[in-house]
Backbone bond lengths (Angstrom), bond angles and torsions (degrees), N, CA, C in turn:
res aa  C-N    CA-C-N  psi(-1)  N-CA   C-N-CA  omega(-1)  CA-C   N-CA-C  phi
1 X - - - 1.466 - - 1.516 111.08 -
2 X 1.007 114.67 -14.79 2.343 124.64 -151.09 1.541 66.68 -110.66
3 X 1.773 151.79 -53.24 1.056 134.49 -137.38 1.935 90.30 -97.66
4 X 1.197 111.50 -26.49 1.445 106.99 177.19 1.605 126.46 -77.64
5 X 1.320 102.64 -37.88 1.449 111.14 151.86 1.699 120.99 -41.23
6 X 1.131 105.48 -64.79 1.194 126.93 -157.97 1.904 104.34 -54.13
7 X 1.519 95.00 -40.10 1.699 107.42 -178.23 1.640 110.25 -78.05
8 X 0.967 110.37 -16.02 1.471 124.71 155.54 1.081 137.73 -75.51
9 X 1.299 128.14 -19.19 1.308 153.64 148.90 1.295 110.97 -57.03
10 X 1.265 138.23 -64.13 1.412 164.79 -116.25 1.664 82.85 -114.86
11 X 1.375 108.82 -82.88 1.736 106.97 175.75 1.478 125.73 -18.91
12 X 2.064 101.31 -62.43 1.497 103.76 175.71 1.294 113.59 -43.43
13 X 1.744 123.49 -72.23 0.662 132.05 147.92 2.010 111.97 52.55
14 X 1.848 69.63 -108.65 1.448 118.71 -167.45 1.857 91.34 -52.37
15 X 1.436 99.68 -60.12 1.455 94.59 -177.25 1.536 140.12 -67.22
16 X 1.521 103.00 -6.41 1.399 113.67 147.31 1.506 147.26 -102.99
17 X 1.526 92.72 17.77 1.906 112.11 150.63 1.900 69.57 104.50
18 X 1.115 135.41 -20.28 1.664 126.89 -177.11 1.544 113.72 -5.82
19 X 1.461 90.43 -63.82 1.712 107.54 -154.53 1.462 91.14 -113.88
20 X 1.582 116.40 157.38 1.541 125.40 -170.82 1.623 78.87 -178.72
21 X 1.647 98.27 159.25 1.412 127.65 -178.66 1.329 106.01 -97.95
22 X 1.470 117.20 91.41 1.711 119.90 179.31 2.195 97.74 -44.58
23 X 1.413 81.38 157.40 1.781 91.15 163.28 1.132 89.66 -80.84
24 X 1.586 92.54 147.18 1.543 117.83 -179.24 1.518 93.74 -111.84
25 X 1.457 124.53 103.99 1.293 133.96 178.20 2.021 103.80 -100.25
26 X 1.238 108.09 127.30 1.368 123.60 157.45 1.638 114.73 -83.46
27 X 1.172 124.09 119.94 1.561 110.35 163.70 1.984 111.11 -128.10
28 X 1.582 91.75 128.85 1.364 94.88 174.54 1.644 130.24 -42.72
29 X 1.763 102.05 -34.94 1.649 110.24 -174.31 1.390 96.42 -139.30
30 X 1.535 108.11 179.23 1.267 123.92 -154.32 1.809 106.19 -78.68
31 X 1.811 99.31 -32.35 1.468 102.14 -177.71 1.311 102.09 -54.56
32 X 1.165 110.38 -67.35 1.460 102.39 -150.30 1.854 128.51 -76.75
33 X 1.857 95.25 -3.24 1.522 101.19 154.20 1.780 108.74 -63.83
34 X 1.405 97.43 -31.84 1.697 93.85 -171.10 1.613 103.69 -61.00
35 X 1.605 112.75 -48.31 1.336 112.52 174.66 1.242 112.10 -41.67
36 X 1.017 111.38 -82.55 1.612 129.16 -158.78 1.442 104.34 -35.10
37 X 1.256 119.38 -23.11 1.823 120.04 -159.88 1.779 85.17 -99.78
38 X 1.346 119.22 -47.71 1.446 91.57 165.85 1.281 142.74 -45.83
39 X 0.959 121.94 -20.68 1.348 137.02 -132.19 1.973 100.76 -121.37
40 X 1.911 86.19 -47.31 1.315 87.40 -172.12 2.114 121.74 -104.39
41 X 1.353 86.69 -14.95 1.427 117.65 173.11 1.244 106.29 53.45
42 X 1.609 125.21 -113.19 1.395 126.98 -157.40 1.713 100.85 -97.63
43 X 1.698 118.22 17.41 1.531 117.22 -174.70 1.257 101.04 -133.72
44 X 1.465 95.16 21.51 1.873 83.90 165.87 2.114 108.83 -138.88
45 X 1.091 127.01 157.84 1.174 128.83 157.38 1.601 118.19 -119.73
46 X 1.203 107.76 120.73 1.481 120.07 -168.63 1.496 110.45 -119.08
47 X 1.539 110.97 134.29 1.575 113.51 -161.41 1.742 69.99 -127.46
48 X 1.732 103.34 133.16 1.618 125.53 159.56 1.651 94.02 -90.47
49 X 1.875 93.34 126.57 1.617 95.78 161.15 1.414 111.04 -77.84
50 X 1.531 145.14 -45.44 1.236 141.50 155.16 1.429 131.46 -100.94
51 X 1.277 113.42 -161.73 1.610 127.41 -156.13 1.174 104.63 -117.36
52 X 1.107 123.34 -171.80 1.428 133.70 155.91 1.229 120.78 -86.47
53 X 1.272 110.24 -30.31 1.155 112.06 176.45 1.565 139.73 -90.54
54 X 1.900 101.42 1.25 1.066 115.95 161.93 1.624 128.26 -105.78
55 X 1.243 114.75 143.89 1.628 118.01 -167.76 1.596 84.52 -50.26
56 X 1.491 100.87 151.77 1.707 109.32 165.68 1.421 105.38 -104.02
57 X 1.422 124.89 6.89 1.257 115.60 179.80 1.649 103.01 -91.72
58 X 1.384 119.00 -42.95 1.656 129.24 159.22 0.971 132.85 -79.49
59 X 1.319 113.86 112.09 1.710 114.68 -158.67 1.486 85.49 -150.54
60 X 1.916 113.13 116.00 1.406 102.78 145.61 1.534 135.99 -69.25
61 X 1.296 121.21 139.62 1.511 110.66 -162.89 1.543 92.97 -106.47
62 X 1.732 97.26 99.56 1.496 105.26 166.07 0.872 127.91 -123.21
63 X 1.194 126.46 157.24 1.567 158.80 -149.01 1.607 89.22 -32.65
64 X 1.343 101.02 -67.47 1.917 85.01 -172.35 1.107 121.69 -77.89
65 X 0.986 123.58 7.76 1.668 127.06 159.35 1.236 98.27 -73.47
66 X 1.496 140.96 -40.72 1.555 134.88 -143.24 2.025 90.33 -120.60
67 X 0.725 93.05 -2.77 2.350 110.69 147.53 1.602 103.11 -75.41
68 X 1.026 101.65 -63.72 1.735 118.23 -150.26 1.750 87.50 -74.71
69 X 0.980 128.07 -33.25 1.908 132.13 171.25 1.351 95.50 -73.00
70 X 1.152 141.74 -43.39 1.565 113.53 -157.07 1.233 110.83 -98.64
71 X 1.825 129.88 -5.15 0.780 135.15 142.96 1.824 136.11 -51.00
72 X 1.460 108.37 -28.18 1.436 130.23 176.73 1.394 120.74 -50.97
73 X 1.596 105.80 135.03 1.705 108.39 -173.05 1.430 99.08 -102.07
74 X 1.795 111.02 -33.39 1.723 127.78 152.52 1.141 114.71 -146.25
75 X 1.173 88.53 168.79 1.706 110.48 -175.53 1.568 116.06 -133.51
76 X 1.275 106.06 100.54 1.822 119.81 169.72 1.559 114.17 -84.53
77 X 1.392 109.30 106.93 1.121 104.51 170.82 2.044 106.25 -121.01
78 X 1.405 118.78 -152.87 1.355 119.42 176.72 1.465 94.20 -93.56
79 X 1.033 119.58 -99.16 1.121 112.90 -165.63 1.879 108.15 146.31
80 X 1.135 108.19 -152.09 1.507 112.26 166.20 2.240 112.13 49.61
81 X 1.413 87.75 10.23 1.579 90.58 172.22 1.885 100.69 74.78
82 X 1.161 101.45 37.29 1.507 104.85 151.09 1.364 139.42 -94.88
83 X 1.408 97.21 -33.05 1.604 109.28 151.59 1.655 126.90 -102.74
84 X 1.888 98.60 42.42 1.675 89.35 174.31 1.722 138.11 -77.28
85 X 1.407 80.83 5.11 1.962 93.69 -165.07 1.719 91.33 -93.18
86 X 1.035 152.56 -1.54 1.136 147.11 -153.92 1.585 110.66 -161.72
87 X 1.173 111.60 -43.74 1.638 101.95 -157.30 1.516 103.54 -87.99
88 X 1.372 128.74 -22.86 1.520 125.34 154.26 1.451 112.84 -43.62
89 X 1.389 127.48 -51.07 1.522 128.77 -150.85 1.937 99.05 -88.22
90 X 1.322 115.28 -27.12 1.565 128.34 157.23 1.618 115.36 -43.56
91 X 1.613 98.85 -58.91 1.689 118.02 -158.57 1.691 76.72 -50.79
92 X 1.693 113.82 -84.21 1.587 143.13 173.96 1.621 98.02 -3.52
93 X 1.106 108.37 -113.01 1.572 112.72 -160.71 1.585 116.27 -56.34
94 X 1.634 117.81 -9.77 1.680 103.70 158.90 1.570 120.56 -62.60
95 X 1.370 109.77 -34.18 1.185 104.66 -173.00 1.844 135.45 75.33
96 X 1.877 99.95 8.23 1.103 129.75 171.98 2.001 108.06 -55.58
97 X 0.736 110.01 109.01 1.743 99.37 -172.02 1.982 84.56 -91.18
98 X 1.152 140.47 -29.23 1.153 150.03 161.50 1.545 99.47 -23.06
99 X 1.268 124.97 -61.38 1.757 110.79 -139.16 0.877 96.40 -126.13
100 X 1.793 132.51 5.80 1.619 124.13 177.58 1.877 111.04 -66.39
101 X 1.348 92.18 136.91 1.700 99.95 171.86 1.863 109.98 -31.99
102 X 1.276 98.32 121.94 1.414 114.57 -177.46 1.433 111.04 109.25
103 X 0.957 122.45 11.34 1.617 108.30 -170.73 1.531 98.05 -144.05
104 X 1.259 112.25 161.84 1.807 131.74 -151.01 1.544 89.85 -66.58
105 X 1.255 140.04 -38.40 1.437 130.99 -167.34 1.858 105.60 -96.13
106 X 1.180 118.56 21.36 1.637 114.30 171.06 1.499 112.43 -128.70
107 X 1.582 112.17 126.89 1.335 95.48 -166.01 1.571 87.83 -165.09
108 X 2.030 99.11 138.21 0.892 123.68 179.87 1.397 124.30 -100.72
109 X 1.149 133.08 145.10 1.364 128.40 175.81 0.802 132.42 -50.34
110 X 1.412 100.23 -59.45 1.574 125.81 -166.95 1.623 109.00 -60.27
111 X 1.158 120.94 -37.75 1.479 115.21 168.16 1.325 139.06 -48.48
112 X 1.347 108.75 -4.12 1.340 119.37 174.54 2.023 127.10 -138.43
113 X 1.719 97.25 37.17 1.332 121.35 171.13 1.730 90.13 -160.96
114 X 2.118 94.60 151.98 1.080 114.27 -156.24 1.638 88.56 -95.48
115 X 1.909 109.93 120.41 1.495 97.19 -174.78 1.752 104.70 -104.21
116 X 1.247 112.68 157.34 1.225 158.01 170.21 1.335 106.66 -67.61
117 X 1.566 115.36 136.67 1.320 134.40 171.93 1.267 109.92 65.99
118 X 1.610 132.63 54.90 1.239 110.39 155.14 1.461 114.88 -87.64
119 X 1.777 93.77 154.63 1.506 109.63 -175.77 1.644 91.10 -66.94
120 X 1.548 93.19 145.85 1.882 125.23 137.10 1.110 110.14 -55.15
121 X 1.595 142.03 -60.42 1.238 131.48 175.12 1.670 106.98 -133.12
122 X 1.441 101.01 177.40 1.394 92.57 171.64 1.239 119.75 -128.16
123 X 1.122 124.20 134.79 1.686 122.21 -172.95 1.601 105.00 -143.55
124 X 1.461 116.63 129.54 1.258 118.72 -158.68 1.840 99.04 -90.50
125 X 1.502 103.10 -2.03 1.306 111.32 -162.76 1.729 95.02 -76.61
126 X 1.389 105.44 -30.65 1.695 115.05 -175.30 1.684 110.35 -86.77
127 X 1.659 105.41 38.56 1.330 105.32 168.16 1.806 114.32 71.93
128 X 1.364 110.97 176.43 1.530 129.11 -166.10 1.346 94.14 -44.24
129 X 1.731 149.44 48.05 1.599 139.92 170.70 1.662 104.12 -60.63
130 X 1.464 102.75 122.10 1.303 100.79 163.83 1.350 100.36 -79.00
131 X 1.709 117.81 166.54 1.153 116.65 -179.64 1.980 107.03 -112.86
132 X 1.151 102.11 12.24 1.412 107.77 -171.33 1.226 100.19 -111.53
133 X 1.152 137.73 -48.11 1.511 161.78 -157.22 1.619 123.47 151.81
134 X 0.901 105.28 -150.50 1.550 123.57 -167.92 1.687 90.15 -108.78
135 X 1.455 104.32 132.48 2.002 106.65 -178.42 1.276 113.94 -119.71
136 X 1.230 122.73 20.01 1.093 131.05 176.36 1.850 132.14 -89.50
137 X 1.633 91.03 44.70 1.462 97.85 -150.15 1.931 110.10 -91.67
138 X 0.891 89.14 -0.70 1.689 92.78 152.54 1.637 141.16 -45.34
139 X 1.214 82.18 -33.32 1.800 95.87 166.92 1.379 124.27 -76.36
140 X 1.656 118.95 -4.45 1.396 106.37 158.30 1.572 112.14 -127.90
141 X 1.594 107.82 149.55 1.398 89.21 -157.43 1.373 99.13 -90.91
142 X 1.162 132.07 2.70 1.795 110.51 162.52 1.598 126.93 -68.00
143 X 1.530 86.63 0.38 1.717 88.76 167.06 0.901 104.23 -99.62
144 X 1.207 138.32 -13.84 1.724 130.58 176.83 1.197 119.18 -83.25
145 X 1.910 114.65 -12.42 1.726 122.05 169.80 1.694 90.61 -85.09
146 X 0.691 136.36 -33.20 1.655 137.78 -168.23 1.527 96.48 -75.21
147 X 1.142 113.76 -55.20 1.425 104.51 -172.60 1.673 129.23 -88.36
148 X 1.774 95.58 -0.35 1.148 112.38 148.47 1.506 142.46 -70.36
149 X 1.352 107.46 -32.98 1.499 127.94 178.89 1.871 102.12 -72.66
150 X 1.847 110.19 -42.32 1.233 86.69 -176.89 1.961 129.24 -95.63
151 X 1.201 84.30 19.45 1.162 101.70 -153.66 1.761 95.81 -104.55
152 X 1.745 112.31 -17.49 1.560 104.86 -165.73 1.586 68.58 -88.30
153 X 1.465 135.63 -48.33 1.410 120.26 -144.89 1.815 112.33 -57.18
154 X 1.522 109.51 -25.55 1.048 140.94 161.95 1.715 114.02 -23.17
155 X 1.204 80.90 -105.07 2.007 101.48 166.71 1.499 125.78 -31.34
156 X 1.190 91.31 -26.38 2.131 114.40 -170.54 1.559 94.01 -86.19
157 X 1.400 109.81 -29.69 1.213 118.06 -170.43 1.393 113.96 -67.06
158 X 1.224 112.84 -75.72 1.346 147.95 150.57 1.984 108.55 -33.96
159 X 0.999 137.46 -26.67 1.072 127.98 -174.90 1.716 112.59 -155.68
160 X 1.487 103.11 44.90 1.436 117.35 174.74 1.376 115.65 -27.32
161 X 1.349 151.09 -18.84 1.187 163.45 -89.51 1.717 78.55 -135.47
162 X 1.625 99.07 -71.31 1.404 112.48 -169.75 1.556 109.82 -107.22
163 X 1.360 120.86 53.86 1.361 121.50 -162.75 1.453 97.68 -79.39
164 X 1.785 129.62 -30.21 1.177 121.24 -135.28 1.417 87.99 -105.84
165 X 2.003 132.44 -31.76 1.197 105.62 165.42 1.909 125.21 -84.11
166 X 1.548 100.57 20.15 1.973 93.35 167.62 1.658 92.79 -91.40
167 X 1.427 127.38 -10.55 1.312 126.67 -177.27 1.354 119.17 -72.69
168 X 1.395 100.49 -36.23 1.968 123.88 -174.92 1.249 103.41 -76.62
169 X 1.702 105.79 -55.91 1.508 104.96 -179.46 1.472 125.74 -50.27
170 X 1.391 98.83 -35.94 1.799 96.70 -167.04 1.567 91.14 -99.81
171 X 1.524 157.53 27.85 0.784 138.55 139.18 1.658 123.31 -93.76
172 X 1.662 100.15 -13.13 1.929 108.24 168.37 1.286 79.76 -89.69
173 X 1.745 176.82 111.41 0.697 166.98 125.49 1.742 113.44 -152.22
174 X 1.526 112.17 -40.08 1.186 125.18 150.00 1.177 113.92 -54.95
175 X 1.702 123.91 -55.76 1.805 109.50 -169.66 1.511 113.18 -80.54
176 X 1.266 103.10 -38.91 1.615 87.03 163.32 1.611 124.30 -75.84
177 X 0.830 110.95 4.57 1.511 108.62 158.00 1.320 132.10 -104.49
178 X 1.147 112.92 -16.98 1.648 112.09 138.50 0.814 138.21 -88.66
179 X 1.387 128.72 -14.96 1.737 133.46 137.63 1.615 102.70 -20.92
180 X 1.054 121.72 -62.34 1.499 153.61 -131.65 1.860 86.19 -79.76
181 X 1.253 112.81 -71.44 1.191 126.68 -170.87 1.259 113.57 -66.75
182 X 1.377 132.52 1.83 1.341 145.17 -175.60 1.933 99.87 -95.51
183 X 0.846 79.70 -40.03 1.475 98.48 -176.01 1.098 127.41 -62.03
184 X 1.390 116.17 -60.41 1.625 148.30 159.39 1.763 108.79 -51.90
185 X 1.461 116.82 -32.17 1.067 131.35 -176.77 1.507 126.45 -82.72
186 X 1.541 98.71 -22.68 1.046 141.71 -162.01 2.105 109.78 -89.51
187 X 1.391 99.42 -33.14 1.192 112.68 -161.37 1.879 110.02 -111.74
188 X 1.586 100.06 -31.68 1.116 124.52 175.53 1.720 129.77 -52.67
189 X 1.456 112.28 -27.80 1.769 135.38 -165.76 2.137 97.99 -36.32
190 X 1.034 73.79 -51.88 1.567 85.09 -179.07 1.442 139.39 -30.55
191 X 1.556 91.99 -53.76 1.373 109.70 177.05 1.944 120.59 -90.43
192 X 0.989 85.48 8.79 2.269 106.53 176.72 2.165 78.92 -61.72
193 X 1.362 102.40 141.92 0.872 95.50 -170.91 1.467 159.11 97.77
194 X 1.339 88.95 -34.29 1.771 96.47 -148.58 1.947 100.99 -95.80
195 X 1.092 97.63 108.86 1.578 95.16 -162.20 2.046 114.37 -57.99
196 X 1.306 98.15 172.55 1.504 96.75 -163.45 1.154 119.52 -148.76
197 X 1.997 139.88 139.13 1.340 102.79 166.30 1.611 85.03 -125.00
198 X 1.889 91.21 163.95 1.614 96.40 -168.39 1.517 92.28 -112.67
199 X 0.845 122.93 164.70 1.842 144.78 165.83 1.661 106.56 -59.66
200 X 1.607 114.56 -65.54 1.550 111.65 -162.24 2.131 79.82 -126.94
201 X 1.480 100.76 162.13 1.783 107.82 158.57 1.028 107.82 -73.74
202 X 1.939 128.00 76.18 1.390 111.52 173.65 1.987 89.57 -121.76
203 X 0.458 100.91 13.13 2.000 90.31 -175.17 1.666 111.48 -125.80
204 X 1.329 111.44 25.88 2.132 108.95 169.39 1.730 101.59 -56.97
205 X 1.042 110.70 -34.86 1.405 94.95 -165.31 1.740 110.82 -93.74
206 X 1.705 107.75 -0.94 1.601 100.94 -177.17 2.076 89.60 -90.55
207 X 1.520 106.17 -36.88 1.384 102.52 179.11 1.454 127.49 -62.05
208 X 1.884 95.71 -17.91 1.853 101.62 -171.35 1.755 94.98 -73.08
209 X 1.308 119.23 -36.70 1.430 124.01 -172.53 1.677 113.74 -76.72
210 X 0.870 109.94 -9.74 1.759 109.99 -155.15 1.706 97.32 -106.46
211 X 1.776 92.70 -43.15 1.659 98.22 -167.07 1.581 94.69 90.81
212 X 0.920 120.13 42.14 1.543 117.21 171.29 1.872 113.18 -96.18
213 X 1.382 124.23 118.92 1.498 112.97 -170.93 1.501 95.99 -87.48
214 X 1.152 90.39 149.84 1.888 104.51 -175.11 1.619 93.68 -107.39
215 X 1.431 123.71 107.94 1.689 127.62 170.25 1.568 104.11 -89.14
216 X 1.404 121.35 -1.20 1.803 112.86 -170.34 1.680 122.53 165.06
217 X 0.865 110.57 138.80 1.592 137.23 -172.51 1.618 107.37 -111.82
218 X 1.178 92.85 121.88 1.861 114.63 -178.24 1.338 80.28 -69.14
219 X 1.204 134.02 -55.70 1.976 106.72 -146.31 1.482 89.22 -97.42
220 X 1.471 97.43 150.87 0.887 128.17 164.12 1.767 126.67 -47.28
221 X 0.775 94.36 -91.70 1.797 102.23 141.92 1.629 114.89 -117.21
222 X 1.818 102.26 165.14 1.221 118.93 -138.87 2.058 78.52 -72.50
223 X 1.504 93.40 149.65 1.672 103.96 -177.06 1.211 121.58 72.78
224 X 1.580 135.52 5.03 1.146 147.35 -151.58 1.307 95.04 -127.17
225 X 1.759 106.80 114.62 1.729 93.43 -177.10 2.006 88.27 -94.42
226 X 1.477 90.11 153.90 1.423 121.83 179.42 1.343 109.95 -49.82
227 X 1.954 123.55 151.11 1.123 115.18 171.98 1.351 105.72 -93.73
228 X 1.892 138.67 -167.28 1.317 116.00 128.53 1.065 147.06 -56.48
229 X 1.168 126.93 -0.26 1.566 136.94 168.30 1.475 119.62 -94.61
230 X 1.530 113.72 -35.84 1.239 133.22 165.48 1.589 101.49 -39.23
231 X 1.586 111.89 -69.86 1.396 133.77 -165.69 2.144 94.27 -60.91
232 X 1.339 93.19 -79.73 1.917 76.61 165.95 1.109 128.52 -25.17
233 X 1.308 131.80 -71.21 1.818 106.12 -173.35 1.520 106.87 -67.14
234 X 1.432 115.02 -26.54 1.673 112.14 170.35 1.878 105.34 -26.79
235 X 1.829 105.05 -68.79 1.260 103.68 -169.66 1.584 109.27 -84.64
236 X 1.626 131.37 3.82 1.023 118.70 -174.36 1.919 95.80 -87.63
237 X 1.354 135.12 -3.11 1.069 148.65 -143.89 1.826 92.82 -112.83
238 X 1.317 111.46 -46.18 1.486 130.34 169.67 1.532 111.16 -41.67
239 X 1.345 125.93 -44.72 1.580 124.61 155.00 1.137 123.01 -17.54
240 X 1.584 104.22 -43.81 1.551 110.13 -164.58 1.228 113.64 -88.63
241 X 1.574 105.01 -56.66 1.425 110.22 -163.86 1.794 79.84 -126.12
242 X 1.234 97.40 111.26 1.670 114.41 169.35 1.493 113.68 -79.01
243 X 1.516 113.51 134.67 1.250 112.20 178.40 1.383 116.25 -114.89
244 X 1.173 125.66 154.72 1.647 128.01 176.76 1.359 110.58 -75.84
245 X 1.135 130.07 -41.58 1.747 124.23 -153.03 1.441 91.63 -146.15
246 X 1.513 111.58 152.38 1.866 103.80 144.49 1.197 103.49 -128.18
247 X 1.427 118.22 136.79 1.632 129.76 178.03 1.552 121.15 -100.35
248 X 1.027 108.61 156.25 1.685 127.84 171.86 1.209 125.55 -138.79
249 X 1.119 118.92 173.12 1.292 121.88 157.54 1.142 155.85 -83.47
250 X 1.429 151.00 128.75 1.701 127.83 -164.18 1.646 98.85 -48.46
251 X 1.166 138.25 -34.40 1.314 111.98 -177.96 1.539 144.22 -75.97
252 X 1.383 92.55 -17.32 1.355 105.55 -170.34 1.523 110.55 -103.96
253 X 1.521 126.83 166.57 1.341 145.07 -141.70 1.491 85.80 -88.43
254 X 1.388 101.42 140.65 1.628 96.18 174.30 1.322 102.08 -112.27
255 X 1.237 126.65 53.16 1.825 136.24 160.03 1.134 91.70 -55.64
256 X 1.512 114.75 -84.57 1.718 128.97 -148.07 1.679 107.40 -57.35
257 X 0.920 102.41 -59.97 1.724 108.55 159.98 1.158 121.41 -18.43
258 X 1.575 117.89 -79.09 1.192 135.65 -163.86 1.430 96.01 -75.02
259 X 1.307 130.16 -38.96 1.587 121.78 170.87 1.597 117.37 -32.89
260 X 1.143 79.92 -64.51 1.541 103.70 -174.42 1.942 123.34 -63.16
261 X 1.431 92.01 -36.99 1.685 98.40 172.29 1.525 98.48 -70.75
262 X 1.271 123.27 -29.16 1.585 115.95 -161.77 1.628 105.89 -80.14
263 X 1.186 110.28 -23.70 1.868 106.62 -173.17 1.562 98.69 -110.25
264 X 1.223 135.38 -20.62 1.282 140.67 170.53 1.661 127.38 -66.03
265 X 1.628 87.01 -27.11 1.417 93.83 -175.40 1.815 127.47 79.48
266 X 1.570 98.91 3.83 1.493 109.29 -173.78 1.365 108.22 -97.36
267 X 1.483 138.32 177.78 1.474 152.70 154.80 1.527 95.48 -63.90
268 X 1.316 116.07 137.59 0.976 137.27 120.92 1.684 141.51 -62.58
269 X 1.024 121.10 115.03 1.728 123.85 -163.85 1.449 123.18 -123.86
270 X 0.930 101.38 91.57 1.456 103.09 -168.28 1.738 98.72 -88.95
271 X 1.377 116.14 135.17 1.627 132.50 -159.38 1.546 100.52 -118.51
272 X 1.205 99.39 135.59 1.428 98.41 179.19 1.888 112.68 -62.40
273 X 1.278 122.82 -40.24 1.784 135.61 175.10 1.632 78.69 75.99
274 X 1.119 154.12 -17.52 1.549 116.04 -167.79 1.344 95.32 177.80
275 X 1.681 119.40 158.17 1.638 124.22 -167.07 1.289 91.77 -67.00
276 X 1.276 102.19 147.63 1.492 119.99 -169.83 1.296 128.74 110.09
277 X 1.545 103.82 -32.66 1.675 106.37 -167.71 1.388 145.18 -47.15
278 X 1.866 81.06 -14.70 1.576 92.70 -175.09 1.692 94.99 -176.94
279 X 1.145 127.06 169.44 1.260 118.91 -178.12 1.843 142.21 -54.71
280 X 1.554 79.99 -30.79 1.678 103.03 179.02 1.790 107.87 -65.33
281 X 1.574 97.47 -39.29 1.658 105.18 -167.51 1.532 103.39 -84.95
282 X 1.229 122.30 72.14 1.508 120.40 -172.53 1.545 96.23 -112.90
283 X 1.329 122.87 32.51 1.178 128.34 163.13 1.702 120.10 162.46
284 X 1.864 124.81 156.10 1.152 105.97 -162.33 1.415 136.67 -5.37
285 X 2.181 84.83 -73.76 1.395 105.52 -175.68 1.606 114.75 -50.13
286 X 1.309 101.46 -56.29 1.569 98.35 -168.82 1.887 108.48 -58.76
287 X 1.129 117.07 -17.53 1.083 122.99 176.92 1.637 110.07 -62.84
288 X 0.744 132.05 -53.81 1.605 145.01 177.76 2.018 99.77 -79.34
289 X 1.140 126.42 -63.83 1.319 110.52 170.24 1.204 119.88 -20.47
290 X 1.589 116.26 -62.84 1.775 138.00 173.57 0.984 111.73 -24.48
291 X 1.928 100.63 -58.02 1.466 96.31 -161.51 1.313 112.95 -104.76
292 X 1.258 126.49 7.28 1.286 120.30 158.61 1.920 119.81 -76.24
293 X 1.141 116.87 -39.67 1.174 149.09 168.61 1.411 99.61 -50.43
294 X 1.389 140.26 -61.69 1.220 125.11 165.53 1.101 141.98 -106.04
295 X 1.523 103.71 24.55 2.322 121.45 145.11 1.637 79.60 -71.03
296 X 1.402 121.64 -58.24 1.601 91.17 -152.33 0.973 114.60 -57.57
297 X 1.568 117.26 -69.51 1.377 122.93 171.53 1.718 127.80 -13.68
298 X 1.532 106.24 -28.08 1.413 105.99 177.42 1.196 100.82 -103.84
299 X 1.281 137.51 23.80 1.598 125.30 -173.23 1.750 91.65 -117.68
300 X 1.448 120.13 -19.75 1.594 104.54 170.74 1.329 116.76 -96.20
């Protein structure tokens, strides 16, 4: 009787629009789970393959990650060969014919913002070279309205059902996000200028927005952690062109950093790069609040 009830329940249910199959969204990084939940709100379910606190260039591709793929209706990742060590061997053994590159449920970021730093040549000998550009474009948020716009048309695509609220969402999602950027933009004047050295090449696109001058790079080459001598002429180089701050990322080791803030005499700043980074950044906005909030903070 409890099992006949119960199928009666379940039926109504069904027959009053109750129950529906959320999109099952995969996202390579933390941004763009953050996106996607804007965008898609209470009609989507989104599984982050990493953290903030893990490199997105190193990613073991395990078993339940390559669960969590064959389940996928899409998959948002960056793109630009940031996830090439892993997210090929995912696509492969899920066996999702859904989300392989080329088809309506696989989709890269980077295809729809103009990226920064492509190599002249490519040589794998000169460390992690993307060959497209630099993919680290999360750090400014007009790539995150850009990659919002193509990304709702996306989902609408993929899940016509509910095309018209990924339409609503990402247009309250646009004005408060340029609200947002008015703000941030607003507070920022300061730092136009203000020279910098970073730990790894992950922030061209927070410096292309800010006006932040980049005087130096801890690694040697890109993925290459620094030696002590490396880091010495780093700061014997500082003579010249003096820098205010050196930044990093929430993920990475703050040795080289802190080396360097300690004989330099500068702040050390460790940046959240993506929701998660730290407590404040528990989403877009707060993600960019964070990090505007502590360039300033290190500029007095």
């Amino acid at each position: 009787m409890n099992k006949l009830k119960f199928s009666f329940a379940v039926l109504s249910l069904l027959a009053t629009g109750a129950v529906h199959a959320a999109l099952n969204v995969f996202a390579c990084e933390p941004e763009w789970a953050a996106l996607v939940k804007e965008l898609g709100g209470d009609e989507v379910k989104v599984y982050a393959a990493t953290t903030a606190l893990q490199d997105p260039h190193h990613i073991q591709a395990r078993p339940s990650l390559i669960a969590k793929m064959r389940q996928a209706d899409l998959v948002v990742c960056t793109g630009a060969e940031l996830e090439i060590g892993w997210l090929p061997v995912l696509l492969s053994e899920s066996g999702n014919a859904r989300v392989q590159p080329g088809q309506s449920g696989y989709f890269e970021a980077v295809h729809y913002v103009p990226l920064l730093e492509k190599p002249a040549r490519l040589d794998r000998a000169e460390g992690d070279v993307h060959a497209s550009g630099n993919p680290h474009i999360q750090t400014d948020p007009h790539n995150i309205a850009k990659v919002a716009t193509a990304l709702a048309k996306v989902m609408a695509q993929i899940d016509s059902e509910h095309a018209a609220t990924y339409d609503k969402h990402e247009q309250s999602f646009q004005l408060r996000w340029g609200q947002a950027m008015k703000v941030w933009e607003a507070k920022v004047a300061d730092l136009k200028g203000v020279p910098v050295v970073v730990q790894h090449d992950a922030f061209p696109y927070l410096e292309n927005w800010l006006g932040l001058k980049r005087v130096a790079v801890l690694e040697p080459k890109p993925g290459v952690d620094p030696s002590v001598s490396y880091l010495a002429a780093v700061l014997d180089g500082l003579k010249a062109s003096p820098a205010k701050m050196v930044l990093r990322a929430a993920y990475q080791s703050d040795r080289p950093s802190r080396w360097l803030s300690e004989r330099a005499s500068i702040p050390a700043v460790e940046l959240p790069f993506t929701v998660g980074g730290n407590t404040k950044a528990n989403d877009l906005y707060g993600l960019f609040d964070d990090t505007v909030d502590r360039l300033l903070g290190a500029l007095k």
